[in-house]
C-alpha positions in Angstrom: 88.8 81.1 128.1 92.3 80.4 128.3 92.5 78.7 125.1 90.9 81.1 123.3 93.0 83.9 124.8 96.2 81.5 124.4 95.8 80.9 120.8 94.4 84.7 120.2 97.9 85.7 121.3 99.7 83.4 119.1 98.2 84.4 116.3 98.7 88.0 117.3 102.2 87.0 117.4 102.7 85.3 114.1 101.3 88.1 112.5 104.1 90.8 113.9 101.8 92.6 116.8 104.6 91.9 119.9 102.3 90.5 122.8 105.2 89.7 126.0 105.2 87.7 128.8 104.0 90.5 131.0 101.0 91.5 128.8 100.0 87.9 128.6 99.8 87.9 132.2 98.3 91.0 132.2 95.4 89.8 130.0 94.7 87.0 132.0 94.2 89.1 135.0 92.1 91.6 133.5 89.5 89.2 133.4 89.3 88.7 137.0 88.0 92.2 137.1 85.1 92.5 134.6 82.3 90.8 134.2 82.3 87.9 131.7 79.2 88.1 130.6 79.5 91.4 129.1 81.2 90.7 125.5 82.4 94.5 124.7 84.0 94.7 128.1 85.7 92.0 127.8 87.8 92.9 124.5 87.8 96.6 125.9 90.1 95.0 128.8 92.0 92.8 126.3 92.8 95.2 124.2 94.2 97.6 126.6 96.2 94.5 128.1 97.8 93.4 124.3 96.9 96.4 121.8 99.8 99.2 122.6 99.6 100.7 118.6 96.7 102.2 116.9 97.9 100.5 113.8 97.2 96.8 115.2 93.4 97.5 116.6 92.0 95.8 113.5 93.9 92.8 113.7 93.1 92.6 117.3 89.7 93.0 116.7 89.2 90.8 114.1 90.8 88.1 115.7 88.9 88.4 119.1 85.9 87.6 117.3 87.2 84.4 115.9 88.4 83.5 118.8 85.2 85.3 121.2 82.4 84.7 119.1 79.3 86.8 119.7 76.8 83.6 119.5 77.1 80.2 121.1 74.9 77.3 120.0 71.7 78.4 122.5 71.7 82.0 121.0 74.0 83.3 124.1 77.4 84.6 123.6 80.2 82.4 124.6 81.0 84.3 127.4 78.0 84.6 129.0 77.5 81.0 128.8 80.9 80.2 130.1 79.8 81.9 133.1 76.5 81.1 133.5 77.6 77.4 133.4 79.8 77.8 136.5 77.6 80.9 138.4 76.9 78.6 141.6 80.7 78.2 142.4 82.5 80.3 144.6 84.3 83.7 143.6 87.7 81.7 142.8 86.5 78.6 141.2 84.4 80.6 139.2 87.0 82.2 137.8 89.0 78.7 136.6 85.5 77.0 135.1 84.3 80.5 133.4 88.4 80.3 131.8 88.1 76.5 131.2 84.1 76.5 130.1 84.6 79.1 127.4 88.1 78.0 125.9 86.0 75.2 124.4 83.2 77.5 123.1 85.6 80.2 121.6 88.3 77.3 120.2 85.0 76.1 118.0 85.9 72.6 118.1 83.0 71.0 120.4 79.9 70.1 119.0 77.6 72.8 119.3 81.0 75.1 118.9 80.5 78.8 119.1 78.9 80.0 116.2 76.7 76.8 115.0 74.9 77.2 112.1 71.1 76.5 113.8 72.1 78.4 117.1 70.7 81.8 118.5 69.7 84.9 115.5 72.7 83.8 112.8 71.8 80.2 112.8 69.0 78.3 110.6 66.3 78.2 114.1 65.2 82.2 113.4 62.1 81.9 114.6 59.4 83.7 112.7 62.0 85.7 111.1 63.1 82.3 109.4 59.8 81.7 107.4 60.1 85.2 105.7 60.8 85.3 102.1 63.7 87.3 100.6 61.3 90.2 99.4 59.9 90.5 103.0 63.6 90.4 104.5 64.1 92.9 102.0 61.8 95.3 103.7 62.9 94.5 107.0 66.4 94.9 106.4 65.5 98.9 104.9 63.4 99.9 108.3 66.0 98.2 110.4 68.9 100.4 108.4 66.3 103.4 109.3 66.2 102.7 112.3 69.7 101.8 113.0 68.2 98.5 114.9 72.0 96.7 115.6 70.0 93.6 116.5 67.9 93.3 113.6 70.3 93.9 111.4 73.1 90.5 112.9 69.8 88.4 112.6 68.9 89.4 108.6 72.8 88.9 108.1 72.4 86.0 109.4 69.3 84.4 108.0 70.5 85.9 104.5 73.7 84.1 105.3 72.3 80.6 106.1 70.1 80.7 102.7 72.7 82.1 100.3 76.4 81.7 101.4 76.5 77.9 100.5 78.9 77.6 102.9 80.9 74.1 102.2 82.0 72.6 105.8 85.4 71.4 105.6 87.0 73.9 102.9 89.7 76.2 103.7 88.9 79.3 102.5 88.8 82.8 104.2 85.1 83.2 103.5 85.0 86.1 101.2 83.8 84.3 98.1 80.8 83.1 101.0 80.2 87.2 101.6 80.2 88.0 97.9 77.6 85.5 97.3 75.5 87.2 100.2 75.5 90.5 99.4 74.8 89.8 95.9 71.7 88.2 97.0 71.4 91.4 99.2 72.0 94.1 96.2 73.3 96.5 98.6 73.2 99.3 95.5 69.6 98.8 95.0 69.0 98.9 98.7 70.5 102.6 98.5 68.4 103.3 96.1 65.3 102.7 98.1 67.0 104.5 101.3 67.4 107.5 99.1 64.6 107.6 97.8 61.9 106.9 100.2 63.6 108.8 103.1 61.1 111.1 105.2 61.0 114.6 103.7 63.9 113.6 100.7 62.5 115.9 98.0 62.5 119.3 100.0 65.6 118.6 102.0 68.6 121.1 102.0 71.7 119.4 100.0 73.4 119.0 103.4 71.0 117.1 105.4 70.4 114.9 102.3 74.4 114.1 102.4 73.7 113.6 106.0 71.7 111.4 105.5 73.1 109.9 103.1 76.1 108.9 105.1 74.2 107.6 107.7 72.8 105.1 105.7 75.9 104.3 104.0 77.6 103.6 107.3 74.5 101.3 108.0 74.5 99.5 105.2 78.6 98.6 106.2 77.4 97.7 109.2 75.1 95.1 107.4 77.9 93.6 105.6 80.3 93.4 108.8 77.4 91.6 110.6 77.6 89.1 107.0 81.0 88.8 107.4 80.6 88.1 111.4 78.0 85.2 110.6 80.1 83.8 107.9 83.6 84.0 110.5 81.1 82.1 113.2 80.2 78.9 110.7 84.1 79.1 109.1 84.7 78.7 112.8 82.0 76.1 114.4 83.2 74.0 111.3 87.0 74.8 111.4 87.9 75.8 114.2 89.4 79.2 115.3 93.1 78.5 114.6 92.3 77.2 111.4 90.3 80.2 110.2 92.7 82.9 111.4 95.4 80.9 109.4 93.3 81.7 106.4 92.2 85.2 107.5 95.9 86.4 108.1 97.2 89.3 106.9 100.4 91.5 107.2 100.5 94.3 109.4 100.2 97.6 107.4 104.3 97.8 108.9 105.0 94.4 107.4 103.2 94.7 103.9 105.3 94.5 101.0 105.9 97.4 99.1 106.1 95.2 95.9 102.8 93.0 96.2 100.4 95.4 98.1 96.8 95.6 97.4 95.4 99.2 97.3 93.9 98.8 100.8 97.0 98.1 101.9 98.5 101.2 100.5 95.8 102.7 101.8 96.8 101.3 105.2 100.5 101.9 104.6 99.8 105.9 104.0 97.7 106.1 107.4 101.4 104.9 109.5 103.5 106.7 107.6 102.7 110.0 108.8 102.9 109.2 112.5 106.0 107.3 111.8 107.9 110.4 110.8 107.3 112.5 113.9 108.6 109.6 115.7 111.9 109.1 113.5 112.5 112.9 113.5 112.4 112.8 117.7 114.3 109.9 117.8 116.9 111.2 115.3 117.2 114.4 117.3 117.4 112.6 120.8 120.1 109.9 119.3 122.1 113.4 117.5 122.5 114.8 121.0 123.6 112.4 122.8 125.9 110.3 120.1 128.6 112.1 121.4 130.4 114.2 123.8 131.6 117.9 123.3 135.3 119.4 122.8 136.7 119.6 126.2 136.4 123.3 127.8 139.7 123.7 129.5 139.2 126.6 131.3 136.0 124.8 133.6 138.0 121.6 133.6 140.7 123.3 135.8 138.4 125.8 137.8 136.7 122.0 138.8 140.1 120.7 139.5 140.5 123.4 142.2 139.0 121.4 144.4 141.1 118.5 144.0 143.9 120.1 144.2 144.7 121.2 140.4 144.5 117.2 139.5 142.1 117.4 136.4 139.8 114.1 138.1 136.2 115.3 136.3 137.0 116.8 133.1 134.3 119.5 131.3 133.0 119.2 127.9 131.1 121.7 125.5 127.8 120.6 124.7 128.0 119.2 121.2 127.1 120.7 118.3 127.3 118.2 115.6 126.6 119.2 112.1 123.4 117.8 110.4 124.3 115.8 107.1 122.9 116.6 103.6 120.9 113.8 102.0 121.1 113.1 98.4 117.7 110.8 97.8 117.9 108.9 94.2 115.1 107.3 93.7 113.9 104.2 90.7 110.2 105.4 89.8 109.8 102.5 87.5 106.5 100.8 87.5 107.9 97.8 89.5 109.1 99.6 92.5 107.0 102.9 91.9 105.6 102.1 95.4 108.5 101.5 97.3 110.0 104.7 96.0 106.5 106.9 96.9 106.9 106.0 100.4 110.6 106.3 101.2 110.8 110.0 99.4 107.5 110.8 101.6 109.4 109.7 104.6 112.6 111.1 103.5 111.1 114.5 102.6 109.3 114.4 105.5 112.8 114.3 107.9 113.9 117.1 106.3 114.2 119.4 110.3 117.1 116.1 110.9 119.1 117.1 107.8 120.8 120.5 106.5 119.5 119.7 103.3 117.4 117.1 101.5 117.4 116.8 97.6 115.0 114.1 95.5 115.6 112.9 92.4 114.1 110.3 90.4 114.8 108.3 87.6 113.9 105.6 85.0 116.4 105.9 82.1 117.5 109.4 82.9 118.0 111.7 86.3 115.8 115.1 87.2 115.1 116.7 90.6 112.1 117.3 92.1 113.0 118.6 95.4 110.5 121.9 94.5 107.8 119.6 93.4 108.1 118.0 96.4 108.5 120.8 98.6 105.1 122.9 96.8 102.6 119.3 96.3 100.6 119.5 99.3 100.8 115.2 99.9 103.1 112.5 98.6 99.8 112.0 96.1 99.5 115.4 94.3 103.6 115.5 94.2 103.6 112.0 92.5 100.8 113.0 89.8 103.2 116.0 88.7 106.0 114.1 88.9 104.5 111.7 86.2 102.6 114.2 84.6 106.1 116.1 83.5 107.5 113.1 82.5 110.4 113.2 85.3 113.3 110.3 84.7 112.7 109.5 81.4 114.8 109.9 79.1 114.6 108.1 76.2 112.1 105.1 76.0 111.1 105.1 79.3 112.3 101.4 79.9 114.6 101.2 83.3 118.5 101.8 82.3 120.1 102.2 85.7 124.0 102.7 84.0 122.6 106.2 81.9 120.7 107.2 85.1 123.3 107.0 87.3 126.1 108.8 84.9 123.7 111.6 84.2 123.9 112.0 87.8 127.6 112.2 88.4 127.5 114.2 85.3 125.2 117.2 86.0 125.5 117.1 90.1 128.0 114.9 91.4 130.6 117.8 91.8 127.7 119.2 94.4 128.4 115.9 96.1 130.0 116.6 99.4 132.0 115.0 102.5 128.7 116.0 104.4 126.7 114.1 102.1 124.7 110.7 102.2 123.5 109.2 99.1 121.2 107.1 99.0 119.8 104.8 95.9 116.4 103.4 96.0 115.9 100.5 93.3 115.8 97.2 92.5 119.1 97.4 90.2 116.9 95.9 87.4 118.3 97.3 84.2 117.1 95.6 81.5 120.5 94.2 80.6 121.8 97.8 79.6 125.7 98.2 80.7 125.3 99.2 84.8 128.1 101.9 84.2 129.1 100.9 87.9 131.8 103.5 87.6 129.5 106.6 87.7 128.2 105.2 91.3 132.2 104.7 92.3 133.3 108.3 91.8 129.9 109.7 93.7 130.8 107.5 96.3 134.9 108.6 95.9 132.9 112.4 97.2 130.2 111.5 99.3 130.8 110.4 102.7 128.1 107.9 102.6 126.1 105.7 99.9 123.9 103.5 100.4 121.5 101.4 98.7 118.0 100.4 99.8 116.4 97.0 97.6 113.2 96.4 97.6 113.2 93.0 96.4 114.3 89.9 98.8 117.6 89.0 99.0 116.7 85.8 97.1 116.3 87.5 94.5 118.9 89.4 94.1 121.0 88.9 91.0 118.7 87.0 89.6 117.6 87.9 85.9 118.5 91.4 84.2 119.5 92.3 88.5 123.4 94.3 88.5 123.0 95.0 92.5 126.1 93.0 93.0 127.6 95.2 90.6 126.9 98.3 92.7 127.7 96.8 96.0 131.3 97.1 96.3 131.2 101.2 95.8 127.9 101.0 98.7 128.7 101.4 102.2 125.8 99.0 102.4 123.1 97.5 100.5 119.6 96.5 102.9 116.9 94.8 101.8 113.4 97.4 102.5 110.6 95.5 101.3 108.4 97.1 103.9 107.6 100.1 106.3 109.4 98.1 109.3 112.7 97.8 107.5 112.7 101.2 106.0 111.8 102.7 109.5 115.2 100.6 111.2 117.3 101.9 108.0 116.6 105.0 109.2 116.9 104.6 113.3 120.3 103.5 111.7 120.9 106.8 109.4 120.6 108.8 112.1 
């Protein structure tokens, strides 16, 4: 069990999800408490141990079951055989064969490994199950989504997986081409189509109990395709090994995902932190606001404390600060390179407004508009960026990024609203298509404001590179950071405030 749990954690680890020394050893104890045999207790206990975000519960899970599989080669899960195997030791050796017995199940690496194709309900010896033909699995699989039978549905996964996946031992691969191949044997539409259909009662049911109904079978039939991709992660492993199919399986945080390359779930993902991510900025921007600095001193309580002393001033007094909030100028590239990056930094931006006297958006391709009331009337980030496209905001002329006519139509129309209070900041990748970057516009906003900076979300590398001016803009920054993702757009602004 060690091993499993040792190389769980390191892959936690390489993947961003901080696991310390302390929760190690917390997660090792844990498991002195619960019984072993029971799977779900088990990750219930490691995942309070290592899990301390909401946002890293799916990677912990999926990774426990690469590294815990359900099934061992006899049809029992690894656990339970790992202590099973060791059952007639004493309390405390029972503990060091359970860890030692199931490290080699869960690793995958032993013959017989967990998850062997030919082991328990996912492997080829199905019993009577196993000389059913598709059409007859068919029917099974549609009373057991009726039904909501969990078991029934991990051993049709599986036999559907063993005669269709074609797994190839040996290849690395992540496994999804193996799950596409199963479901299509599946047909998972034409298996909603008989749920619908032949459900009790479906003709004279209201329209809600219908969508009821509906969605419970559409959360079964997920179900079905988790317990494919369970059976497909269990061979990936007994062939693999665990380390080797989590290398394959890894993906970014939703924190760590780059704003440039995302997929839509990831966007997805990335929307579902940010929200939560605010509330936490704007308390920690108050808290650090407050306490940044110390008062004027109040002379008048200084001395009435120095009466004690004598009339020496020892413990001086100060009023409680008061600092002024500054006003935030947000400019922001809505090209379709960084159209993403920009989305979620106004969102959070906007979304900080309480921290700041004012906040004001623009955006920008080849020319400059505001859409601080757009952003203040659409109800999500979403709506506000449909209107904002929809109206045709930042273009100017062809609609083809010119960062030098952008910028001076700022400096022209609102830099003299440009403050001492006020922090600009740029959000682009500085790409301008080899138009003239008119550097001086961003020079005399930065002569008025009292900050500027500029927030990339390209990598460093690639900075300068091509039709990129950044180093052009740099020397009239305060500083230019790289923000390819939520994490460095979230220290930017611990840094802000």
């Amino acid at each position: 069990m060690l091993t499993a749990l040792e190389g769980m954690i390191a892959e936690l680890r390489q993947i961003g999800v901080p696991v310390s020394l302390a929760e190690r050893i917390d997660a090792v104890r844990s498991l002195r408490q619960v019984p072993l045999a029971d799977r779900d207790i088990v990750k219930s206990a490691l995942r309070a141990a290592l899990v301390k975000s909401h946002d890293h519960e799916l990677a912990f899970d999926a990774l426990f079951d690469l590294y815990f599989s359900p099934a061992g080669a006899g049809g029992r899960s690894a656990v339970a055989g790992a202590e099973s195997a060791n059952g007639a030791e004493s309390a405390n050796g029972a503990e060091s064969g359970d860890e030692a017995g199931l490290g080699a199940g869960a690793g995958g690496n032993g013959a017989g490994g967990v998850g062997a194709p030919g082991g328990g309900a996912g492997g080829a010896g199905h019993g009577s199950l196993g000389s059913v033909d598709d059409a007859g699995l068919f029917e099974l699989l549609l009373g057991a989504v009726r039904e909501g039978n969990e078991f029934m549905l991990r051993a049709i996964a599986g036999i559907f997986v063993d005669r269709h996946a074609g797994v190839e031992p040996g290849r690395p691969v992540a496994g999804t081409y193996y799950v596409f191949r199963t479901m299509r044997a599946v047909d998972p539409d034409r298996l909603m189509a008989r749920l619908v259909g032949t459900g009790e009662g479906a003709e004279g049911q209201p329209a809600l109990l219908r969508r009821l109904e509906l969605e419970k079978y559409e959360d079964q039939v997920n179900r079905f395709r988790q317990a494919v991709e369970a059976q497909v992660r269990q061979r990936l492993v007994a062939d693999r090994g665990a380390g080797a199919v989590a290398r394959t399986l890894r993906q970014p945080l939703p924190e760590d995902a780059d704003f440039l390359t995302s997929s839509g779930a990831q966007i997805v993902a990335m929307r579902e932190v940010i929200d939560p991510l605010t509330r936490k900025l704007a308390g920690r921007l108050a808290e650090k606001r407050r306490h940044r600095r110390r008062g004027t001193l109040d002379f008048r309580r200084t001395m009435r404390k120095s009466l004690s002393t004598g009339g020496v001033p020892v413990h001086p007094v100060f009023r409680k600060p008061n600092p002024p909030k500054p006003e935030l100028f947000v400019l922001a590239d809505i090209s379709g390179s960084v159209a993403t990056f920009a989305a979620f930094t106004l969102q959070l931006m906007f979304a900080l407004r309480s921290q700041f006297s004012r906040v004001r958006s623009f955006v920008f391709v080849d020319g400059m508009d505001e859409v601080t009331e757009v952003l203040q009337r659409a109800p999500d980030i979403i709506e506000a960026t449909k209107q904002i496209n929809a109206a045709g905001s930042g273009v100017w002329l062809d609609g083809r990024s010119d960062y030098g006519h952008a910028l001076s139509s700022f400096a022209d129309e609102w830099g003299e609203q440009v403050r001492k209070r006020t922090t600009v900041i740029v959000l682009g990748d500085a790409r301008s298509n080899y138009h003239d970057p008119r550097e001086g516009a961003l020079k005399a906003v930065g002569q008025r404001a009292a900050h500027v900076f500029w927030l990339n979300p390209e990598p460093e590398a690639a900075w300068d590179s091509g039709d990129s001016v950044i180093s052009r803009y740099g020397p009239f920054c305060e500083a230019v950071h790289e923000c390819r993702n939520i994490r460095q757009l979230r220290r930017f602004v611990e840094e802000l405030g």
